[in-house]
C-alpha positions as CSV (number, residue, x, y, z in Angstrom):
1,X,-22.6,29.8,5.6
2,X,-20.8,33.0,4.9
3,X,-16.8,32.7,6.7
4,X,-14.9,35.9,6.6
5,X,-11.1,37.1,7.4
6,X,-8.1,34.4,7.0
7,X,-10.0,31.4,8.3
8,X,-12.2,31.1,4.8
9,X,-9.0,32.2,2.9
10,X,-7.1,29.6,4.3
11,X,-9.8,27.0,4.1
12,X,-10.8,27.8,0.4
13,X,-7.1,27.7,-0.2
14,X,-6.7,24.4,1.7
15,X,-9.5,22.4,0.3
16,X,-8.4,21.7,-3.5
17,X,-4.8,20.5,-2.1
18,X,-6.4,17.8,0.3
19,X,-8.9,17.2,-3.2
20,X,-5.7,16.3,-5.0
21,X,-4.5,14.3,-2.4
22,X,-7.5,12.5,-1.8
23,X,-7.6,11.8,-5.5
24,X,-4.0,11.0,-5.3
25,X,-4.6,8.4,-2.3
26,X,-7.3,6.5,-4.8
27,X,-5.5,6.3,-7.7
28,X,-2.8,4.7,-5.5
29,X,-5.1,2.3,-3.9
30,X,-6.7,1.0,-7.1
31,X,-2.9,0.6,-8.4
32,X,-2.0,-1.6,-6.0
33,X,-4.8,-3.9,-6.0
34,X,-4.6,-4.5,-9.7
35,X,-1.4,-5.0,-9.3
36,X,-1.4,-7.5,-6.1
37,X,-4.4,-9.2,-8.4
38,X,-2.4,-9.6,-11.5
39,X,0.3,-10.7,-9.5
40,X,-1.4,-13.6,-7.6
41,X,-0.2,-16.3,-9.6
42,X,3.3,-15.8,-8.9
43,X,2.7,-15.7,-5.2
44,X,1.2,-18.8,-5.2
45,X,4.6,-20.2,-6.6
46,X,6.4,-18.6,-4.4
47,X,4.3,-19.8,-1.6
48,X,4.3,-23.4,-2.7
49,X,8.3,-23.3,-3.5
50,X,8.9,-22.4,0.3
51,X,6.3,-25.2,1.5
52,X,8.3,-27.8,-0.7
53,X,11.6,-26.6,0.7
54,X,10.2,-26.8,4.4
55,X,9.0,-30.1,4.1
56,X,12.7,-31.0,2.4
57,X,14.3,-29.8,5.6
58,X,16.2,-26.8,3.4
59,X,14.9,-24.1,5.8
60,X,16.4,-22.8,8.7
61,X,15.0,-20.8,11.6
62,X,14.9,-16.8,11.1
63,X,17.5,-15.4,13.5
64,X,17.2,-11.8,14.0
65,X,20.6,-11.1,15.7
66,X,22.0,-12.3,13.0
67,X,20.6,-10.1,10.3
């Protein structure tokens, strides 16, 4: 398909920027889930920390007019 006058200039112009970004978006994404993977470990701590101090009574409720 042949596309003449500012439409295909615009669209030839337009299509290696939303490339990069699409490339960009990816490369993000596969940062953050090897990340949030290496980081499961610690998590889990974190998570089982804020069990044990529930069930010690050392937690309070969340009071958002208070923030």
């Amino acid at each position: 398909m042949i596309y003449v006058g500012q439409a295909h200039i615009r669209s030839v112009r337009f299509k290696p920027t939303m490339q990069l970004v699409a490339k960009e978006e990816l490369e993000s994404e596969q940062r953050w889930s090897e990340s949030f993977a290496r980081s499961q470990d610690v998590l889990m701590k974190l998570a089982e920390r804020a069990r044990q101090n529930y069930l010690a009574g050392k937690t309070e409720l969340l009071d958002p007019d208070k923030l």
